[in-house]
C-alpha positions in Angstrom: -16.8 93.4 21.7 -20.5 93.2 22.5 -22.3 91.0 25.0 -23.3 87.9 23.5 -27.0 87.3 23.1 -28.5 84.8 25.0 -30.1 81.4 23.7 -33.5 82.6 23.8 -33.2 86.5 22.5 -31.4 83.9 19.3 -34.2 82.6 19.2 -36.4 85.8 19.2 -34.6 86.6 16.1 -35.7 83.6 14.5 -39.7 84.1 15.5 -39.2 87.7 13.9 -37.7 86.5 10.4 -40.2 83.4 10.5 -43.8 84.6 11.8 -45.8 81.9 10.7 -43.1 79.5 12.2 -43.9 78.3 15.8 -40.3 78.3 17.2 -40.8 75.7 20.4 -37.0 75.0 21.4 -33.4 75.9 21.2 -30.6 73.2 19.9 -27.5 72.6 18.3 -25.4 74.2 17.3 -24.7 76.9 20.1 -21.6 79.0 19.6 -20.0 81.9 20.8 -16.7 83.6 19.7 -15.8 87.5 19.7 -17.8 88.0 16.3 -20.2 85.6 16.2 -23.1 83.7 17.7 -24.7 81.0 16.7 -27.8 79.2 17.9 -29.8 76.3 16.3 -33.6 76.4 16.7 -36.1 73.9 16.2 -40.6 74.2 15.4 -43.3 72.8 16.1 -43.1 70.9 12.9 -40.1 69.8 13.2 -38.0 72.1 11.0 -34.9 73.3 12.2 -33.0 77.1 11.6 -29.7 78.3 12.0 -29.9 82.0 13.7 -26.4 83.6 12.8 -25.9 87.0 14.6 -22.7 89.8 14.6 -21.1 90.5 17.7 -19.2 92.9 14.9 -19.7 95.2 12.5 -17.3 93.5 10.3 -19.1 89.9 11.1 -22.4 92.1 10.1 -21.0 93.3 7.0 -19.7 89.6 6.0 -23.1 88.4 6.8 -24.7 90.4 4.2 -22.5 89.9 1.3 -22.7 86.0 1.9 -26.4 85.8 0.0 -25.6 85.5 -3.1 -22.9 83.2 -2.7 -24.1 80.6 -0.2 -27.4 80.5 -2.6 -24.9 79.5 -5.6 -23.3 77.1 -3.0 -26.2 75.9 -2.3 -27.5 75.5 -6.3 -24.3 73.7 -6.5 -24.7 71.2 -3.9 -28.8 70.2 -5.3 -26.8 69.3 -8.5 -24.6 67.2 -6.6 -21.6 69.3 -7.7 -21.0 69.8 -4.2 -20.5 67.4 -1.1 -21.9 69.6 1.3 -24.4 72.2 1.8 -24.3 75.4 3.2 -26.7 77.6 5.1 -29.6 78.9 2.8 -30.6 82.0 4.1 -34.2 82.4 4.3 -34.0 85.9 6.0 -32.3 88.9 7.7 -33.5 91.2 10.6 -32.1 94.2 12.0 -31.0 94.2 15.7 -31.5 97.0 18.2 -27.6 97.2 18.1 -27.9 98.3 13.9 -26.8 95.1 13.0 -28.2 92.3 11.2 -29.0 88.5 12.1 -29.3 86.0 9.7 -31.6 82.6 9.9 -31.2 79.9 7.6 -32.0 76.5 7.1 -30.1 74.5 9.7 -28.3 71.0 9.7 -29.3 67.6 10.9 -25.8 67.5 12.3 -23.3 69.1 15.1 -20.2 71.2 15.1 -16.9 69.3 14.7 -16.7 71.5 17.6 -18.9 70.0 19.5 -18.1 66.7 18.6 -14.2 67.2 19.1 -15.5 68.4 22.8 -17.7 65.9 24.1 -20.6 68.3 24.0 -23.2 67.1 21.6 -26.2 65.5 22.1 -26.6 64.5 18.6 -25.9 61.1 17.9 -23.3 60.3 15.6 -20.3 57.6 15.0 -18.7 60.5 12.7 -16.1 60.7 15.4 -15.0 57.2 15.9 -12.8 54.9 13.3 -15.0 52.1 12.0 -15.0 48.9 14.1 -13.4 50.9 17.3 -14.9 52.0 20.5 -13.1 55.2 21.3 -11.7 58.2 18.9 -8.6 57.3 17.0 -6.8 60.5 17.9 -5.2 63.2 15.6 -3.8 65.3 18.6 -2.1 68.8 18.2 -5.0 69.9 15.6 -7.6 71.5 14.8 -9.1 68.3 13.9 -8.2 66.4 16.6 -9.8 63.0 15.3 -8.1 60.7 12.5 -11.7 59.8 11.1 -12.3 63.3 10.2 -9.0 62.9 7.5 -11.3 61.5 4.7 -14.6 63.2 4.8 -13.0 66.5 5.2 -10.8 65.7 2.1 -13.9 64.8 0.2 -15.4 68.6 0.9 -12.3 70.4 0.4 -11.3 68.6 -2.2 -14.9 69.0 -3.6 -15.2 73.2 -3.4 -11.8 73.5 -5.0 -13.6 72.2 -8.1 -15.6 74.9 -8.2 -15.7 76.6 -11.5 -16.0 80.8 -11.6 -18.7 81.0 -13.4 -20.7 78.4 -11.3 -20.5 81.5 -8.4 -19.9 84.4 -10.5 -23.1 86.5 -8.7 -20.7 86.4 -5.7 -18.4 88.5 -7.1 -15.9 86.9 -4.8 -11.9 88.5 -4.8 -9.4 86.6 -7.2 -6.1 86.3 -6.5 -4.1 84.9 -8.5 0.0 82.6 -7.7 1.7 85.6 -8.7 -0.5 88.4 -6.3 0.0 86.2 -3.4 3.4 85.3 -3.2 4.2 88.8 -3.8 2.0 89.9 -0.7 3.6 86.7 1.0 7.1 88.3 -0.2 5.9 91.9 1.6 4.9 90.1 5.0 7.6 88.7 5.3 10.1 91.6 4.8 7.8 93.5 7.6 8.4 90.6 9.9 12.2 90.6 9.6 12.7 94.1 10.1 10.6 93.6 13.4 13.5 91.7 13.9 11.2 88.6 15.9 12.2 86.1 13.4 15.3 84.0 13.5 17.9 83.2 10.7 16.6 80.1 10.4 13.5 80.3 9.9 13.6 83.3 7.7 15.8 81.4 5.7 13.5 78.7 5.0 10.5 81.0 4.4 12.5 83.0 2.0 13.7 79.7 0.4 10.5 78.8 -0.1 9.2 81.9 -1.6 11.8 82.3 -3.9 11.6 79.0 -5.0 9.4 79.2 -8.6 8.0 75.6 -8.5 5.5 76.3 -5.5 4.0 78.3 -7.3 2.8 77.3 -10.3 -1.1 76.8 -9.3 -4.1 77.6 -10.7 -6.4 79.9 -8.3 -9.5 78.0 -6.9 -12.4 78.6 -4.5 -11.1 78.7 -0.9 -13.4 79.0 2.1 -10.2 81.0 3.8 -11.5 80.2 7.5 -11.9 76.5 7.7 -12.6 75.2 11.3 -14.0 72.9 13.5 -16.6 75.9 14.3 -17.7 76.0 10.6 -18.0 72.5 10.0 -21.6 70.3 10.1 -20.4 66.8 10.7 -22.5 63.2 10.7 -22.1 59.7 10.6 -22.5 60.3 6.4 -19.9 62.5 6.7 -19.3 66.3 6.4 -22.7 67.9 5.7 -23.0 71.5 6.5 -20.3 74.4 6.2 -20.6 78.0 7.8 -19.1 81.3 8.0 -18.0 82.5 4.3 -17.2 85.6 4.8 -13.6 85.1 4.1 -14.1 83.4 0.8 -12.1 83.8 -2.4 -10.1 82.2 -5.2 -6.7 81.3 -4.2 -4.0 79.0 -2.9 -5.6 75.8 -2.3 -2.9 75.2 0.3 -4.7 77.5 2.7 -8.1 75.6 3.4 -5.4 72.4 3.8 -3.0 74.2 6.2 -6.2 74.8 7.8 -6.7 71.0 8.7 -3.4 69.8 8.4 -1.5 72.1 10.7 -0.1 70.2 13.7 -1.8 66.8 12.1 -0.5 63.5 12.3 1.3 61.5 9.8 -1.4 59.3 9.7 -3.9 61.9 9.2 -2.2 64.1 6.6 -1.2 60.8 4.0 -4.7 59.8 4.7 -6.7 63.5 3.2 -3.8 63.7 0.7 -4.5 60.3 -0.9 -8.2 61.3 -0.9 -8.0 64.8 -1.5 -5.8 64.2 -4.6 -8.3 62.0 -6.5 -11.3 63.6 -5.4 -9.8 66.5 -7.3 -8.7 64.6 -10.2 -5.9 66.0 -12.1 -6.6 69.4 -10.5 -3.1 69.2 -7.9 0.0 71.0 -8.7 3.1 69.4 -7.5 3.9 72.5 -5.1 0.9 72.1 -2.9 2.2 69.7 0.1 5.2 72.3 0.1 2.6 75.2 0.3 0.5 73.9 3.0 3.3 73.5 4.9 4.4 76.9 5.0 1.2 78.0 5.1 1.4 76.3 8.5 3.8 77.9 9.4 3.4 81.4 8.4 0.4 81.5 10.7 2.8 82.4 13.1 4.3 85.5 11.1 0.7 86.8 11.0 0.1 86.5 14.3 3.2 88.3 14.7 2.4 91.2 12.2 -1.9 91.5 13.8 0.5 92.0 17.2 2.7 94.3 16.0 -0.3 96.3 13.7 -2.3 96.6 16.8 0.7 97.5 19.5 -0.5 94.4 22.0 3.1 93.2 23.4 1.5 89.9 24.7 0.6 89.1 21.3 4.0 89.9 19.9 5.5 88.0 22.6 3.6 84.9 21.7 4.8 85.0 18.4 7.8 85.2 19.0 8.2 82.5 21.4 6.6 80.1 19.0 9.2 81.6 16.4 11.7 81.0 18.6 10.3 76.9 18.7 9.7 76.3 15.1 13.6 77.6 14.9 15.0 75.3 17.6 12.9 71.9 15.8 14.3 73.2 12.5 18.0 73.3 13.8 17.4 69.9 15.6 16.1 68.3 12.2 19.3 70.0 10.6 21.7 68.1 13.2 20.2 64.5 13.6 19.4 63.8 10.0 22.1 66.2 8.2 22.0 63.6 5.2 17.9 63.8 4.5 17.7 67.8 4.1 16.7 68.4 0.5 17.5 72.2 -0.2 14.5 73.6 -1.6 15.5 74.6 -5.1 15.3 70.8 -5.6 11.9 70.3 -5.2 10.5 69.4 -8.7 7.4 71.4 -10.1 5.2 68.4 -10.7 6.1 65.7 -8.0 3.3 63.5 -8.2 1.5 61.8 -11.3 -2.2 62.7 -12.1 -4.4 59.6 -10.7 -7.8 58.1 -11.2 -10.8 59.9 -10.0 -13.2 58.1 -7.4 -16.2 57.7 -9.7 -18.5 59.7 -7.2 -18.2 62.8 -5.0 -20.5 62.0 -2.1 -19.6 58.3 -1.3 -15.7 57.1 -1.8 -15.7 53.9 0.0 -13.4 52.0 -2.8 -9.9 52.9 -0.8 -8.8 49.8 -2.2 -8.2 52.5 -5.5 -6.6 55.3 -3.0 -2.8 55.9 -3.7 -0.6 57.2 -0.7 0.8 60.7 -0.7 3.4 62.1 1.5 2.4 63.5 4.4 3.3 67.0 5.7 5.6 67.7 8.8 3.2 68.5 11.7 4.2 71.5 12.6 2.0 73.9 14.8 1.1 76.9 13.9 -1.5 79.6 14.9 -4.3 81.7 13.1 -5.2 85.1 15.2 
């Protein structure tokens, strides 16, 4: 891992891609993680940049490759195909370390992150329900904040629209239903004969992918890393997503395991009922089953990144939270014997195709919202 640059050696970086720029203070965002730093910078003329730098030389690599695809993104989002923007990179510059920084345009907005933690100085009501005082609380996410439900269904709901051809320079991986439950199929054989996951739960995950009706999707644009870290949020809602290196077509359920793991009832029927019309007639009746054991299968990579890279605490972890997921399931199994529905019942289109909101960026008729059933909030853990 290599030391993090400070704040003002960011913002170096910026005065070397912009030289006719007067950069005259640091602001939000400012974000550090293993493989990336970010740092938002302001001018004398009141612009403001996003300087995006590699702590890695697999964040570096990402960084490059990105171009192409945020500047389609970003084409997408002028033609109000998209609800959000993304960073439009304006330029690179090599590092003493080899690597490459990025600066692009930044966002009139903080981090969920920051927002989640109490540590913006922006103003913004984006984290409070209307009419209320204090956060209405979505505690055990990612997310932790039940206003969050909608607007984040709106921009999910809004790149899964995306057609190929609208980011074809990007020459993003495809992956179809078939390719990933197969690799799905593969994981999990290597974590039972680890022998750290119990009947129960391997059970159900088998259940699951053996069961034909989940998994009959069509592949869409995923951002693959969805997190409060990545997302620009304001009092209009989500306006700014980061960090696509991991981006692809596939299961739509893995950008909503994303936000829904751990989430509330409340939460989760609240982005389903928006999510589903803001994507139109675009949902297969699968994807609530998905998400959920895309939840939970977090755990079984965690397991496998432990068991690839020989660290015993990580494989330890795992296997404790294996261990809790199996102990709910049995409870569930005793107190409400009559309610379990064996998976090979779940029907392949569960839900009727509903009327679309007539606009992406504003949806403020819920009167026309349907419910949708929530997912089981169950925890689960990305390495």
């Amino acid at each position: 891992m290599k030391k993090p640059l400070t704040n003002l050696q960011l913002a170096a970086v910026a005065s070397a891609v912009l030289p006719r720029e007067r950069i005259n203070a640091t602001c939000e965002p400012t974000y550090r993680d293993d493989d990336i730093a970010l740092q938002g910078v302001t001018t004398d003329n009141g612009e403001k940049y996003l300087v995006t730098c590699p702590l890695g030389n697999d964040a570096s690599t990402d960084l490059q490759t990105q171009e192409p695809l945020l500047n389609a993104l970003h084409s997408l989002y002028r033609r109000s195909l998209l609800s959000f923007d993304v960073p439009v990179p304006i330029g690179f510059t090599r590092l003493r370390t080899g690597q490459k920084a990025m600066v692009a345009k930044g966002f009139d907005a903080p981090l969920l992150e920051s927002i989640a933690t109490g540590t913006t100085t922006v103003g913004t009501s984006f984290s409070f329900s209307e009419g209320n005082n204090t956060p209405d609380t979505n505690s055990g996410s990612l997310f932790p904040i039940q206003a969050w439900a909608k607007p984040l269904a709106i921009a999910l709901a809004s790149l899964h629209r995306t057609e190929l051809q609208d980011v074809a320079s990007a020459s993003l991986p495809i992956n179809d239903a078939a390719s990933i439950r197969q690799e799905l199929h593969h994981a999990l054989a290597q974590g039972k004969a680890s022998g750290h996951i119990p009947q129960t739960v391997s059970k159900r995950w088998q259940q699951r992918l053996d069961n034909p009706s989940l998994w009959r999707f069509s592949s869409v644009l995923i951002h693959s890393n969805i997190a409060p870290t990545c997302v620009f949020g304001s009092a209009d809602g989500i306006v700014g997503i980061c960090d696509w290196g991991e981006a692809q077509f596939g299961d739509p359920a893995v950008d909503l395991a994303a936000v829904l793991s751990g989430a509330t009832p409340k939460f989760s029927k609240e982005f389903y009922r928006v999510y589903r019309l803001q994507r139109r007639s675009g949902v297969d009746g699968g994807l609530e089953s998905r998400v959920e054991l895309m939840a939970e299968l977090a755990i079984l990579r965690w397991l496998l990144h432990g068991l690839e890279c020989k660290d015993a605490e990580i494989i330890n972890d795992a296997a404790t939270m294996m261990t809790e997921l199996n102990n709910t399931l049995e409870q569930e199994a005793t107190s409400y014997p009559d309610n379990r529905k064996s998976l090979k019942d779940v029907p392949s289109d569960s839900h009727e195709p509903t009327q679309a909101l007539p606009t992406i960026r504003e949806t403020d008729n819920d009167e026309a919202l349907t419910e949708a059933v929530h997912i089981s909030d169950i925890d689960g853990k990305n390495k």
